[in-house]
C-alpha positions in Angstrom: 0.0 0.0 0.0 1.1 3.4 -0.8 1.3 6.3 2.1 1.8 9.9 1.9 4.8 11.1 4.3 3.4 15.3 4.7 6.0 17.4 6.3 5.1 20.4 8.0 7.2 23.0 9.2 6.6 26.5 10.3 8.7 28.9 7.4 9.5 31.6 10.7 10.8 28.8 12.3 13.2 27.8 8.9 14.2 31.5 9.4 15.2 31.4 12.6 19.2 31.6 12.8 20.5 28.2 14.7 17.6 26.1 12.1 19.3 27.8 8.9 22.8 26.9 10.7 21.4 23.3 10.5 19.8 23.4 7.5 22.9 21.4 5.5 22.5 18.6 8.3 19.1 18.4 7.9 19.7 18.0 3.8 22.5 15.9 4.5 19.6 13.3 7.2 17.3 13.4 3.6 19.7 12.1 1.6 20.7 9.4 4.0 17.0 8.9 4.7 16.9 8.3 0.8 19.5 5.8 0.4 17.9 4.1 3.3 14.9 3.5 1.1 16.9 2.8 -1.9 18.8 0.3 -0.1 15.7 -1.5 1.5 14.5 -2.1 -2.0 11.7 0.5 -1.0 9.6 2.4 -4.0 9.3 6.2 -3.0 9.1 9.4 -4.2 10.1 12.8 -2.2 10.6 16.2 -2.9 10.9 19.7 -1.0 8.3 22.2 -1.5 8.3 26.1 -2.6 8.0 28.2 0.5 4.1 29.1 0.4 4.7 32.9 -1.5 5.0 30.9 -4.6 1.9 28.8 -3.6 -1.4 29.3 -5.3 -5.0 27.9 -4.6 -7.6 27.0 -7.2 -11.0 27.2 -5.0 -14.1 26.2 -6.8 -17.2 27.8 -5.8 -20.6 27.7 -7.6 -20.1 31.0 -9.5 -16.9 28.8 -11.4 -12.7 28.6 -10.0 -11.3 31.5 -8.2 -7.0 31.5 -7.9 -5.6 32.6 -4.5 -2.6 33.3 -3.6 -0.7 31.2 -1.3 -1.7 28.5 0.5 -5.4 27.5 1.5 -5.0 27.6 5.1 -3.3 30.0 7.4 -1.8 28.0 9.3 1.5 28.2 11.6 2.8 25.1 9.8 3.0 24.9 6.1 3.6 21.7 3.9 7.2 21.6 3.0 7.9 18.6 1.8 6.4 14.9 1.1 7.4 11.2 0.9 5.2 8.8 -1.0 6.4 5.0 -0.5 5.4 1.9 -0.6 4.8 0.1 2.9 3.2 -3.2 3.7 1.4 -1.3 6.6 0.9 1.8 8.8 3.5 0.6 11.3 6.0 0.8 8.6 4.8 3.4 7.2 5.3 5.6 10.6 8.4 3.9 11.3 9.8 5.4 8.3 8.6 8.9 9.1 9.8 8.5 12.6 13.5 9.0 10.7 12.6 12.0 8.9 14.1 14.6 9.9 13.0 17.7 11.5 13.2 20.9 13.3 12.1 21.3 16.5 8.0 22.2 16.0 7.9 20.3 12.9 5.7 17.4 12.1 5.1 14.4 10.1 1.2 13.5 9.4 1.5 9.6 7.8 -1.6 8.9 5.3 -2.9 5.7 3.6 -3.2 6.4 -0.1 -6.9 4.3 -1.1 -7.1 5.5 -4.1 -4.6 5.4 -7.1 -5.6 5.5 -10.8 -1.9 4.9 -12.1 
């Protein structure tokens, strides 16, 4: 089964000094996360996100589609990044994100993908 790794950071808390001092350790975690996967014969797919300025939301509403900018939600975390992989269940599925890394405040939300037309 497939399931969507969300990675949600605050983008004040990616300015703060001492997280942008960490920032190549924190790209240098990914890529060992990734070979991790690649070496446990895992399929996945990840990617960093644009920081939510270059975000835009298509909202439909009954008069047609209305573009926003930015995210949907104000919210004090944005999405920053994703993993999708294959797991056989949830447990692996969190186990994986449990080696994500992070900043402190961040978070990992771990969903099922149930449906996929590809």
């Amino acid at each position: 089964m497939k399931y969507l790794l969300m990675i949600y950071s605050s983008e004040a808390d990616w300015a703060r000094p001492e997280n942008q001092a960490a920032l190549p350790d924190i790209i240098a975690a990914h890529e060992g996360l990734q070979g991790e996967l690649r070496a446990a014969g895992m399929e996945w797919l990840g990617a960093r996100l644009a920081d939510t300025p270059a975000a835009r939301t298509i909202a439909q509403t009954a008069e047609g589609q209305v573009v926003h900018d930015g995210p949907f939600a104000e919210t004090k975390e944005q999405l920053a990044g994703f993993y999708l992989i294959e797991a056989p269940d949830m447990a692996a599925a969190e186990a994986w994100a449990r080696k994500i890394p992070q900043i402190v405040g961040g978070k990992v939300e771990v969903r099922a993908v149930v449906y996929n037309p590809c």
